[in-house]
C-alpha positions as CSV (number, residue, x, y, z in Angstrom):
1,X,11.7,7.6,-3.9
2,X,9.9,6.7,-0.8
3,X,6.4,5.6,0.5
4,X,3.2,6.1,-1.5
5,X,-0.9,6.0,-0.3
6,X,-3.9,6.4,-2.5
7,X,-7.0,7.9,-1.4
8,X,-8.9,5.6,0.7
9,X,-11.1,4.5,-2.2
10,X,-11.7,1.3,-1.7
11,X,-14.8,-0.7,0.4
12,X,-13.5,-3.3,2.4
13,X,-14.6,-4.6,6.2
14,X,-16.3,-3.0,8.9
15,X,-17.4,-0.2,6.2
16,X,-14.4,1.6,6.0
17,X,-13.0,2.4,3.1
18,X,-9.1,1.8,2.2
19,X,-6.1,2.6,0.8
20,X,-2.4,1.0,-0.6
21,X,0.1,1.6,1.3
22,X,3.7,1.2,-1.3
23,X,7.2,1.9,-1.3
24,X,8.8,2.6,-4.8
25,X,12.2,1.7,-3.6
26,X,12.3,-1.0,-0.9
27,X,10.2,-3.4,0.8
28,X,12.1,-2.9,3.5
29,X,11.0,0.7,3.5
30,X,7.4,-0.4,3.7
31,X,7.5,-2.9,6.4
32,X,9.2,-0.2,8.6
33,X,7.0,2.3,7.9
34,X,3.8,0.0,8.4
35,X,5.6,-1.2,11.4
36,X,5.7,2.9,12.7
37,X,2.4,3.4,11.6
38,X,1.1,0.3,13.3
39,X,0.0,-1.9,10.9
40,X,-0.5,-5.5,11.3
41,X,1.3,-7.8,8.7
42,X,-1.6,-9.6,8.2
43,X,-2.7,-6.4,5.9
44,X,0.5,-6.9,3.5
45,X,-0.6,-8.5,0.6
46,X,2.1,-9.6,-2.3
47,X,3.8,-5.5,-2.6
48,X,1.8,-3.4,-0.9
49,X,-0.2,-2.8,2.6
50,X,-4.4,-2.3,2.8
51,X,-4.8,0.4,5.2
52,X,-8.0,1.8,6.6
53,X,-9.0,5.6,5.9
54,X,-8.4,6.0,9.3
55,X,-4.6,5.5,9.0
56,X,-4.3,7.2,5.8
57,X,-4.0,10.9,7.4
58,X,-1.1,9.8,9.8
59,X,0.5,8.2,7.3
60,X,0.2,11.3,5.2
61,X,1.8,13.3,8.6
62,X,4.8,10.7,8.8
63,X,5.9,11.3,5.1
64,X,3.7,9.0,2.4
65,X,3.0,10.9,-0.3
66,X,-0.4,11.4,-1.2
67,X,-1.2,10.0,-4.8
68,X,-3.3,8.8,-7.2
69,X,-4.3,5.3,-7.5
70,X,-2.9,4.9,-11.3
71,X,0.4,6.9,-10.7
72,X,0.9,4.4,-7.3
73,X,1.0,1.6,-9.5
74,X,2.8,3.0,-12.0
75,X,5.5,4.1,-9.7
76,X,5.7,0.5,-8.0
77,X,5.7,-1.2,-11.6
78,X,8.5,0.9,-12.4
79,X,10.2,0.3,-9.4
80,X,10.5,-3.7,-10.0
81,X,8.5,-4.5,-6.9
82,X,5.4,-4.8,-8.4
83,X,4.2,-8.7,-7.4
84,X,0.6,-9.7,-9.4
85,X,-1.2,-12.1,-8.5
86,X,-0.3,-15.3,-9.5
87,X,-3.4,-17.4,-11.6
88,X,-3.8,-21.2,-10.8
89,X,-3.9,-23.3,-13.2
90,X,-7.0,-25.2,-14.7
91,X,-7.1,-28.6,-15.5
């Protein structure tokens, strides 16, 4: 158990490309290591953290394990802290 990064696979601003930053046992855990790492909380979205790839090999160095994007789900879903999106309603 512990935190969990994906490759920085994803485009987002400024042309960087990004990762999710997880815990698969506390969200606790996450905010504390985001906090370490120097995150801002504006980047937490719902159960997880978008980091930039320039975080993503110091997070590596302070203990996330590296994985894959479909096992870093997985793990969070099985976790229970997995929090999707929620759909409005159309009327």
């Amino acid at each position: 158990m512990g935190v969990l990064i994906d490759r920085p696979n994803w485009p987002g601003p400024r042309g960087l490309l990004w990762s999710h930053l997880v815990s698969d046992s506390s969200l606790e855990e996450l905010h504390e290591f985001a906090r370490l790492l120097g995150v801002p909380a504006r980047a937490f979205d719902r159960d997880h953290y978008d980091v930039p790839e320039t975080v993503y090999g110091r997070a590596v160095a302070l203990g996330a394990e590296a994985v894959g994007s479909q096992e870093l789900v997985r793990r969070l879903r099985e976790s229970g802290l997995r929090r999707p999106k929620t759909r409005s309603r159309s009327t």
